[in-house]
N, C-alpha and C positions, 0 to 999 in steps of 0.2 A: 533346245537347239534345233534348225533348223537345218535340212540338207536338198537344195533344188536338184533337179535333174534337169537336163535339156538332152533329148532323144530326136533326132533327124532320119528321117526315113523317103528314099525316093521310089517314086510310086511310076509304074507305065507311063501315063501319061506325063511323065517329068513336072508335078508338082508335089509340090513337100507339104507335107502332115508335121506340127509340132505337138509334139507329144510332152508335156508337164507333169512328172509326179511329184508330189510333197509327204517327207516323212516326216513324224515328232516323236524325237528322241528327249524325253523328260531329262533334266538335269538335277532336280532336285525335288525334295517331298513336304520339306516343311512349310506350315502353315501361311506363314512370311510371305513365300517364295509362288505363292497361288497365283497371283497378282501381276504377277510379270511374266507368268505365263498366258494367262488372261491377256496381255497385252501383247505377243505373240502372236497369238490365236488370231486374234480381231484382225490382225494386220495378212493373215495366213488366208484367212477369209476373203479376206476383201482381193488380195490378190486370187485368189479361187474361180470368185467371181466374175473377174475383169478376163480370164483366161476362159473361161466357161463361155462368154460370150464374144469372144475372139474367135474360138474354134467352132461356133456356131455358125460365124459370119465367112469360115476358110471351106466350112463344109458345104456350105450355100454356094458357094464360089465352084468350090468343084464340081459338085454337080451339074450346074449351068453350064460348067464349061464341057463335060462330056457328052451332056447332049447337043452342045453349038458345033457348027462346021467351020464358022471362018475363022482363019488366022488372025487377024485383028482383034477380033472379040479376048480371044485368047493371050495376047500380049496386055490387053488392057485389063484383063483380071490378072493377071500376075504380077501387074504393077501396083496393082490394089492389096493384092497379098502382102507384095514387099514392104509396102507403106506398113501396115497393120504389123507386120512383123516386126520392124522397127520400133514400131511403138510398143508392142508387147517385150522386148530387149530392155527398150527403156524404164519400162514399168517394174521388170521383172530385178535389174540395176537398182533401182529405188526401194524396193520390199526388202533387199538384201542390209543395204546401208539402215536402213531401221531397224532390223531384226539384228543388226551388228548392237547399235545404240539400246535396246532392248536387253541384250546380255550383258551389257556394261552394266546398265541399271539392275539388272538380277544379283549379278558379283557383288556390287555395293550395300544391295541391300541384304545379301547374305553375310555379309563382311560388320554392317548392322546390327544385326539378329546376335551375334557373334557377342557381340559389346555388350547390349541392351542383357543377353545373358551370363555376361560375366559381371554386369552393377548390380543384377538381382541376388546373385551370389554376393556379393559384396555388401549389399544391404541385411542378408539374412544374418552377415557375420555382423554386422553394426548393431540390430537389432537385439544379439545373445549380449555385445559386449553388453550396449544400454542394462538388457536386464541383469547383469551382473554386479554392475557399477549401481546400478539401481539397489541391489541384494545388499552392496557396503554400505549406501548411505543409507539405509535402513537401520542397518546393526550399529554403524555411529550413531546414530539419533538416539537406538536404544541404549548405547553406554554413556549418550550426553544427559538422558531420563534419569539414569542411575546416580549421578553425582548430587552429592551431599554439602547439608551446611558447615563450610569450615571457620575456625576459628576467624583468619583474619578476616573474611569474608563477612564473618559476623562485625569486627571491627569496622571495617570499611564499611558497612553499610547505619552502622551507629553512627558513625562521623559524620555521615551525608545527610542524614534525615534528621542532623541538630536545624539545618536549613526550613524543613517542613515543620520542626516545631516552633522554631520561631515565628512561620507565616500564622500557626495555631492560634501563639499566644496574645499575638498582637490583634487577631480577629477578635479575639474574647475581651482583651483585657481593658478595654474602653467602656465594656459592657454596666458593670458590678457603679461605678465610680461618677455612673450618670449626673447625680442630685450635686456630689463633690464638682466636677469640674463646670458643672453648670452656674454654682455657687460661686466659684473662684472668675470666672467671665463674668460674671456681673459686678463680683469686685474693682477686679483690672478695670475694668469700663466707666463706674463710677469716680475711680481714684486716677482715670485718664481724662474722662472729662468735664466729671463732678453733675454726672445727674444719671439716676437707677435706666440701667438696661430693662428691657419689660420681660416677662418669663417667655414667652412667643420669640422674639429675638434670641435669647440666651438659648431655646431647642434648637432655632436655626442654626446658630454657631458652632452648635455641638453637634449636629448632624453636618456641619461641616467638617470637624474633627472626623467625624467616622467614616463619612464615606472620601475625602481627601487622601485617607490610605489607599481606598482601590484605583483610585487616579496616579497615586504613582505605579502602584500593581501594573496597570497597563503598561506603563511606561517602560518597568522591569521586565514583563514576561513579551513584550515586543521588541526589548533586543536580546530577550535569550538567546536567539539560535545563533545571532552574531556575536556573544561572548562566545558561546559552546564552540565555534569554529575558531577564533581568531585566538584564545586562547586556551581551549580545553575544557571538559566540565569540570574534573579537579581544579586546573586552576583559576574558572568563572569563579566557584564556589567560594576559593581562596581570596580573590577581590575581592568579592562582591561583600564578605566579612565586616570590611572597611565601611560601607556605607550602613552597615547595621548594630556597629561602631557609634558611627556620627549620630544616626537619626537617635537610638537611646541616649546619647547623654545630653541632646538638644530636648529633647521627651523632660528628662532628667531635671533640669536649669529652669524649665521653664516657671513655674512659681517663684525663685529664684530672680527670675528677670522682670516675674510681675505682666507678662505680652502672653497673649492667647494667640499670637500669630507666630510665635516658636512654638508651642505646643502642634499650631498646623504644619510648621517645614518642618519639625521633628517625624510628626507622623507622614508626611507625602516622601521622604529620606528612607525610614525605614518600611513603606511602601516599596519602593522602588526594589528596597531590600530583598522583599519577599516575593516580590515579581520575580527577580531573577532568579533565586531560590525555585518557585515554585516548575520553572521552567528546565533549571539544570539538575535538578535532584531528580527528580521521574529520570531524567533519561540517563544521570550514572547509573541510577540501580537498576533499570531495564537491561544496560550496556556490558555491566558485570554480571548479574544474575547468572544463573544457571538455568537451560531450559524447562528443568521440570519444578523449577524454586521462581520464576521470574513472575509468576502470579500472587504467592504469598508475599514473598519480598514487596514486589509492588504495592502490598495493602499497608505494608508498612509506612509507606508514607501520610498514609491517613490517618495509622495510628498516631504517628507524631505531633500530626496535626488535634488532634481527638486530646491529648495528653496536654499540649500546650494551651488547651479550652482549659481544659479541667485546671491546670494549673494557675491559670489567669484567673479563675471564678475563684479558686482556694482561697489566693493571697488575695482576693477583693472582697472578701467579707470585713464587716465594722472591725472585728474584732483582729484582724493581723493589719492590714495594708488599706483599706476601702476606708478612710479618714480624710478630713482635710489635710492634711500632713504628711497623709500615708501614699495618700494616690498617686504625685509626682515621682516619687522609689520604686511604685506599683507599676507606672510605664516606662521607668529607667530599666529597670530588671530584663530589657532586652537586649540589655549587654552583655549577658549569661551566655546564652548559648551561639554569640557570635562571637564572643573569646574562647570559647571551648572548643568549636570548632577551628578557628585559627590552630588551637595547638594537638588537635587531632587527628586533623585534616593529611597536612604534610606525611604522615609517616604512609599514608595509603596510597594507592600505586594509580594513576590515569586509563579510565578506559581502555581497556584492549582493543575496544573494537573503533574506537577514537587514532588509535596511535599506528593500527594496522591497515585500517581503509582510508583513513583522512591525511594520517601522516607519511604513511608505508614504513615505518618500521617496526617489519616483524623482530625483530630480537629481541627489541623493548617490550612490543608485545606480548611475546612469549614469557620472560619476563616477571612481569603482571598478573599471568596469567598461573603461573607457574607459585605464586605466591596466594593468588586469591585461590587456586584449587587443593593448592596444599601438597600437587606432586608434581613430578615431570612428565606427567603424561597428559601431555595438552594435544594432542595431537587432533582429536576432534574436535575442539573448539576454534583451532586454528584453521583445519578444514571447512566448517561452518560460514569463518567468518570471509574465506577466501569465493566460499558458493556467493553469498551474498554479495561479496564486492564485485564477482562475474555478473552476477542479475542487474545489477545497481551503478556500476563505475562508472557511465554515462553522466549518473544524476549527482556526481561529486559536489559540484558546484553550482546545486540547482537554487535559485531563486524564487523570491515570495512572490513573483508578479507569475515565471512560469511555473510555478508550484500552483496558483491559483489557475492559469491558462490550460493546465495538461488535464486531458481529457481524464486519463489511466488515471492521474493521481486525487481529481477532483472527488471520487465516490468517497474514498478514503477521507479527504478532507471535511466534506461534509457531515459523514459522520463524526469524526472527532470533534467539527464545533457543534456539532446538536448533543454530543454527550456534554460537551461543560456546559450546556445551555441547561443541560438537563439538572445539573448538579445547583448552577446559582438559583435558574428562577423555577427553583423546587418549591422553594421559601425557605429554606433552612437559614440562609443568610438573615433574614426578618427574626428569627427565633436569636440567633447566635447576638446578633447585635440590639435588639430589643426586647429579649424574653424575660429579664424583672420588668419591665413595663407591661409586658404583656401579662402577666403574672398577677400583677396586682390589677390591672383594670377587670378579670376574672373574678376578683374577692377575695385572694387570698391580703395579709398583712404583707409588708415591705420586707419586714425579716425573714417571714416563709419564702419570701417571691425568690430574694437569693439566694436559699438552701433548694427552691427546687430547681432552682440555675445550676447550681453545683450540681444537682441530680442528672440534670440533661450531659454535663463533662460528663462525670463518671459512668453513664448509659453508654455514652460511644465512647469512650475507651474499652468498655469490656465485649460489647459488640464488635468492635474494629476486631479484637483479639478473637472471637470466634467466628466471624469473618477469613480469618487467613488462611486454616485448611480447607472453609470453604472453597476457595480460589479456584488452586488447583484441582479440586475434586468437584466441584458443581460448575464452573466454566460461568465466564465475566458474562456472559449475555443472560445467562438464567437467574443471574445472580442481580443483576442489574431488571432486569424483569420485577422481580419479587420486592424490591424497594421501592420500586417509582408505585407497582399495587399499592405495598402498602403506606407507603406515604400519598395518596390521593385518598385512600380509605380515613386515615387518620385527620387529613386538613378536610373532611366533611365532619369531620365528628366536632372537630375544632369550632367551625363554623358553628352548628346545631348548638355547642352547647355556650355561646355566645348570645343567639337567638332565644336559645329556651333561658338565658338566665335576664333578657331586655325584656319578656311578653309575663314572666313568672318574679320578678324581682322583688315581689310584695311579698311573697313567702320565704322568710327567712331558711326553713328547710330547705329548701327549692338552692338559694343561690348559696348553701354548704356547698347541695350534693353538684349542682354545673362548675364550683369551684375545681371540685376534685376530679371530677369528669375533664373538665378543661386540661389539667395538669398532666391527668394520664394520658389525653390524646396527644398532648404535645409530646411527650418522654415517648408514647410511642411511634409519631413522627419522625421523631429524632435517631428510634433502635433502627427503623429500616431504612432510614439515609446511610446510617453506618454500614447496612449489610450491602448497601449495593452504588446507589451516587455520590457516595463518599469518595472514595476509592478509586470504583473501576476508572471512572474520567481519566485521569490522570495516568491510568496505567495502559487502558488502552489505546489512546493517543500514541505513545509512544509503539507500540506496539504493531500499529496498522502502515509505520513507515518505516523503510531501510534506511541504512546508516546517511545516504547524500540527503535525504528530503525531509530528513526527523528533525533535524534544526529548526528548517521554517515553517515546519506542520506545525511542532511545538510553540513558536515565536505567535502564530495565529492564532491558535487553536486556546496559548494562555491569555492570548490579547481578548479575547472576546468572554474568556472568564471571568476578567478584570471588569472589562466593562460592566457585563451583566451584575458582576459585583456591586459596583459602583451608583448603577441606577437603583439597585434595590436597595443599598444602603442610603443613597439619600430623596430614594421617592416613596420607600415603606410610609413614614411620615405622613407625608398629603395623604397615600394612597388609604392611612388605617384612618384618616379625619375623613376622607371623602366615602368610602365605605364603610365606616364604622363596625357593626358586628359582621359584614360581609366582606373582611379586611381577605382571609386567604379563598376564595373563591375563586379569584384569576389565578390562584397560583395551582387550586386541583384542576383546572382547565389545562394550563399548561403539561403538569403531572400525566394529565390524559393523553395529551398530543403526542409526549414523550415516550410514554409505552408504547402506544400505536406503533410509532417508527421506529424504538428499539425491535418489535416485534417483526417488523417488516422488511428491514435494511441492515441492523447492525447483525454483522456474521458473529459466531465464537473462537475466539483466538486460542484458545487452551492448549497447549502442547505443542503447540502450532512454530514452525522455523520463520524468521522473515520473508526469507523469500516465497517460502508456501503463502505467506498469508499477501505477500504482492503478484504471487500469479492468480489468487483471486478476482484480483480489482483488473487485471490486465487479460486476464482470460473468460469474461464474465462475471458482471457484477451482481448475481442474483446469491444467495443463501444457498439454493440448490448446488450451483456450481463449487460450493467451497468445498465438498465432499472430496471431487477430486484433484483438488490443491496440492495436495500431500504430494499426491504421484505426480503431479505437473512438475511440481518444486524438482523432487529429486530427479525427475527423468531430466532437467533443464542442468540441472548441476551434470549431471552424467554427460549429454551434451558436449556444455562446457570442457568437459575433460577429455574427452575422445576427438576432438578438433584434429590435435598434433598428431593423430595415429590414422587420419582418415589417410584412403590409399588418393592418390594421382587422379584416378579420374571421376571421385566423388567431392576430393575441391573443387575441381571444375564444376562442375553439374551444384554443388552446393552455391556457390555464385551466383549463378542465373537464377535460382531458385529462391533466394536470400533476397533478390532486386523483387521481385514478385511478392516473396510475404510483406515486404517493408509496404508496397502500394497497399494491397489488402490489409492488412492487420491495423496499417497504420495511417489514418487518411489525413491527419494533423500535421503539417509539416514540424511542428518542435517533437512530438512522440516521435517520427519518424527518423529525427536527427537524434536524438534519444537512443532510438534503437539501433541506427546505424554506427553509432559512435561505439555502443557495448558487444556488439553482436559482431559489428564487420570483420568477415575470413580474412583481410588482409593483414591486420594488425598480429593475428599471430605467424608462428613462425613454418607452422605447418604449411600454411598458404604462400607466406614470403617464399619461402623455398624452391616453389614451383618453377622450374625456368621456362623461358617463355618458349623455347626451342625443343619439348621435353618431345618421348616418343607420343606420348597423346597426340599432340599437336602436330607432328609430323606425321603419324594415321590417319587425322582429319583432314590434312593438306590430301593426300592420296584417291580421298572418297568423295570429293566436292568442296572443300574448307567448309562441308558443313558442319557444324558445331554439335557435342554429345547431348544426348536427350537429359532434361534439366532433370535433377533427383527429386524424388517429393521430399518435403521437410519433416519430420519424425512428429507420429500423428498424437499431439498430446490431448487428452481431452478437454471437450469446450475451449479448441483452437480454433481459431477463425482460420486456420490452414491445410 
């Protein structure tokens, strides 16, 4: 603060001396508060100056005038005085009205400082609660670790994966019955239009038969994610029965009817069957699982599938089902476990996390939930499932075109179709649907070729089975590692002992020992597809999306299963005439390309929450970064829940702050409507609440209507914020 003086003094010769002192009375100490004293000063100064040369120009005057004698001289320096005087009045007028405006500015911004250190108190409390709420979903997650397999639990996931054995058995069961159905097409064809099919036609046909199933597979697992929504996975699965129904007893008739073109719409029907299956099964038992169970469970599905091999090689030996007579009963029998599931199905309860995020009822869910855990203490899975529909609710109704468009979601996606990519063009598919072919062009006899067929079932069945606590205790990326090795190791051995039995064929010893050679590389082919691209695909897909975008991740990710299916079901073929002994060669190429990028790109999901494993992909997509996912996840659920308890003037400031991270974080105008849709303050009620006339706002009105200094956003790691 500033205090002028003005001192008049009359001097003998009747002229006046202006005498100006200036004192500075500090008003304040803090650091803030430098600034406008600083601005003070400057203006103290300058007025200093403008006086300091004033009174140089009065002293000049004077003197001249006491050494002059005339009167005149004298009146005209006193006029000059007067002038200067005036102007110094003025000047001195003007210092004052700034040095007013000056203190205004000091007040305010001490009034400022005031605020800015009552938000940092306010943020210190935000910051205990976060680590608190952070401390509970910890100890949740540790008592969601702890839950066990219960009884119905076990039910309901028997009922579901009747679905995976079915897709098993029908992959297999075309297999055993090659020479039969190739036989009966050349009948039907002769007795249709009275002259022999040639054997080259008849393979076509029949590699029509086989791979017309994964043409309808496409067709089923591209509109799974629209059954899973429009009527549930329970009750897709419950449909979808029907058409697994039809296509077995069309399978069924077909000799019957004497047409090899029923035998194809029986199999494109029960295609379709298993497309859908294969799309809505993964994601009941991801949906019900338990988090520390949701990796075994998952492998379960491949065991079903592994079983329905084995089962379909059993009944197609000569001696049960594999006859002229036998084989049509051989592809009706898949009307076993789609009547079985029909009456199994109904007593098990709908997704919880279907019924709570898609549909919003929590009661039912509770429910459900309450029944698959086997108590009433659901409380953290209902928790769980409430974090995730806060991360997610945006993407309820997200679609295949912007599911394919969204930046965040696309890393996710990509991996999911390079794992099934990983799984068809392994070659296992070539083995599953031509290994008696393969078998015997090795050297083995026709009767050996299908008991080592049955060897390859029953190899992955028992591997699938020590696969499952692998899961959870080796984690899907090491485990997925370890199979694509050793399946690239095993399809070179394949190779080799193809070559060594074409260049040595003349020694009988020789093409024993490449027979058996051949046999165990393929069986061992076969043990590490089970330990690792059997399985994981299927389970990690589901796993890499939350409940809005798992439909059509699923819907893609089994569509391009199919496909891959499909081409290698009906171009193994050409592909084993046009290469001959160097039939799987492309396929350890691809095996290679596949580790590379599981190696590179695909993270590990192990124990891992949804939403942890979606602030992944949304907070940096490297491997590095998924370390600290976990703390993202719950510091975001924590968030989430302290909204309603934030004070008055940290909505505010969270507002402004919220318009800022959405440009930064989000440069894609759909991510950013995404995020604005799940994140936006106004939608809750802590923010509705605000009135517009609160004392915030009427403090701001008092200091300039400048607006409070925007909050930072709670600093999560590898946040773009």
């Amino acid at each position: 603060m500033c205090r002028f003086v003005l001192i008049r003094r009359r001097q003998p010769t009747s002229c006046i001396v202006l005498l100006i002192g200036v004192t500075w009375t500090p008003c304040m100490s803090k650091n803030g508060e430098h600034l406008a004293c600083d601005l003070s000063l400057s203006v103290l100064t300058r007025l200093q100056k403008q006086v300091s040369v004033m009174s140089m120009n009065l002293t000049a005057k004077l003197d001249e005038l006491q050494r002059g004698d005339r009167h005149l001289e004298t009146t005209v320096a006193l006029c000059e005085i007067r002038t200067q005087l005036q102007e110094l009045t003025k000047s001195v007028e003007s210092c004052q009205s700034e040095v007013s405006e000056v203190k205004r500015d000091m007040v305010a911004i001490k009034h400022e400082l005031d605020t800015v250190q009552q938000v940092k108190e306010e943020i210190e409390e935000l910051r205990e609660r976060v680590d608190r709420f952070e401390e509970r979903s910890q100890r949740r997650k540790l008592r969601l670790l702890e839950q066990g397999l219960t009884f119905f639990l076990s039910y309901a996931i028997l009922a579901a994966v009747l679905g995976m054995l079915q897709f098993g058995y029908n992959t297999g069961v075309i297999n055993a019955p090659e020479q039969n159905i190739e036989d009966f097409m050349k009948d039907s064809y002769k007795a249709r239009y009275q002259k022999d099919l040639s054997d080259d036609s008849a393979r076509g046909l029949y590699s029509i038969a086989v791979s017309i199933f994964a043409l309808g597979g496409m067709i089923g697992g591209f509109g799974g994610g629209m059954v899973a929504n429009r009527f549930g996975r329970k009750g897709g699965l419950l449909l979808n029965n029907v058409l697994g129904i039809s296509g077995a007893c069309l399978m069924w008739g077909t000799k019957a009817a004497n047409s090899y073109e029923i035998l194809f719409f029986g199999r494109f029907i029960i295609g379709v069957n298993c497309g859908l299956n294969t799309s809505l099964v993964p994601m009941y038992i991801s949906e019900i699982a338990p988090l520390n169970l949701r990796g075994g469970l998952g492998t379960v599905n491949q065991l079903a599938v592994t079983v329905g091999l084995l089962l379909s090689q059993v009944l197609g030996i000569e001696q049960i089902l594999g006859t002229n007579d036998g084989w049509p009963v051989l592809l009706g029998l898949a009307i076993c476990p789609a009547f079985l599931q029909l009456i199994l199905l109904p007593i098990c309860p709908e997704s919880p996390r279907y019924l709570l995020i898609t549909k919003q009822w929590e009661e039912e869910a509770r429910k459900a939930l309450r029944r698959l855990r086997a108590s009433n203490q659901v409380e953290e899975d209902i928790e769980e499932m409430r974090a995730e529909e806060r991360a997610q609710q945006a993407e309820a109704s997200i679609s295949m075109m912007e599911l394919i468009c969204s930046p965040t979601l696309r890393a996710p996606l990509i991996i999911g179709v390079v794992m099934q990519l990983s799984q068809q063009l392994s070659g296992i598919n070539a083995v599953f649907y031509y290994s008696t072919s393969l078998f015997v062009s090795s050297g083995l006899s026709e009767e050996h070729a299908k008991f080592a067929t049955m060897g390859i079932g029953a190899i992955m069945v028992v591997m699938t089975v020590v696969s499952i606590p692998l899961m959870d205790r080796t984690g899907r990326r090491t485990l997925h590692l370890y199979g694509l090795g050793g399946m690239f190791i095993f399809s070179i051995f394949i190779t080799i002992s193809f070559l060594i039995k074409e260049f040595f064929g003349y020694v009988q010893e020789m093409i024993d020992w490449m027979s058996y050679l051949s046999v165990v590389s393929t069986l061992g082919f076969v043990v590490f597809f089970a330990v690792g691209p059997g399985s994981i695909p299927w389970m990690i897909t589901a796993e890499l999306f939350s409940q809005g975008p798992r439909p059509a991740a699923m819907s893609i990710a089994v569509l391009v299963n199919w496909i891959a299916n499909f081409l290698v079901g009906i171009g193994f073929q050409s592909l084993k005439n046009a290469l001959d002994n160097y039939t799987f060669l492309p396929f350890s190429v691809f095996l290679a390309i596949f580790w590379i990028f599981t190696y590179k790109k695909v993270p590990e999901t192990k124990n891992k929450t949804f939403e942890e494993i979606l602030a992944l992909f949304r907070h940096g997509n490297g491997r590095a970064s998924f370390r600290d996912s976990r703390l993202y996840g719950s510091m975001l659920n924590c968030v989430n829940a302290l909204e309603q308890h934030l004070p008055v003037t940290e909505q505010a400031g969270l507002v402004i702050a919220e318009e800022k991270t959405q440009q930064d974080s989000f440069p894609n105008p759909f991510e950013r409507r995404m995020y604005k849709t799940t994140y936006n303050p106004r939608r809750h009620s802590a923010y509705a609440t605000v009135p517009a006339g609160s004392e915030h706002s009427s403090r701001a009105g008092d200091v300039g209507s400048r607006p409070p200094p925007p909050l930072p956003p709670p600093r999560f790691p590898n946040s773009a914020v």
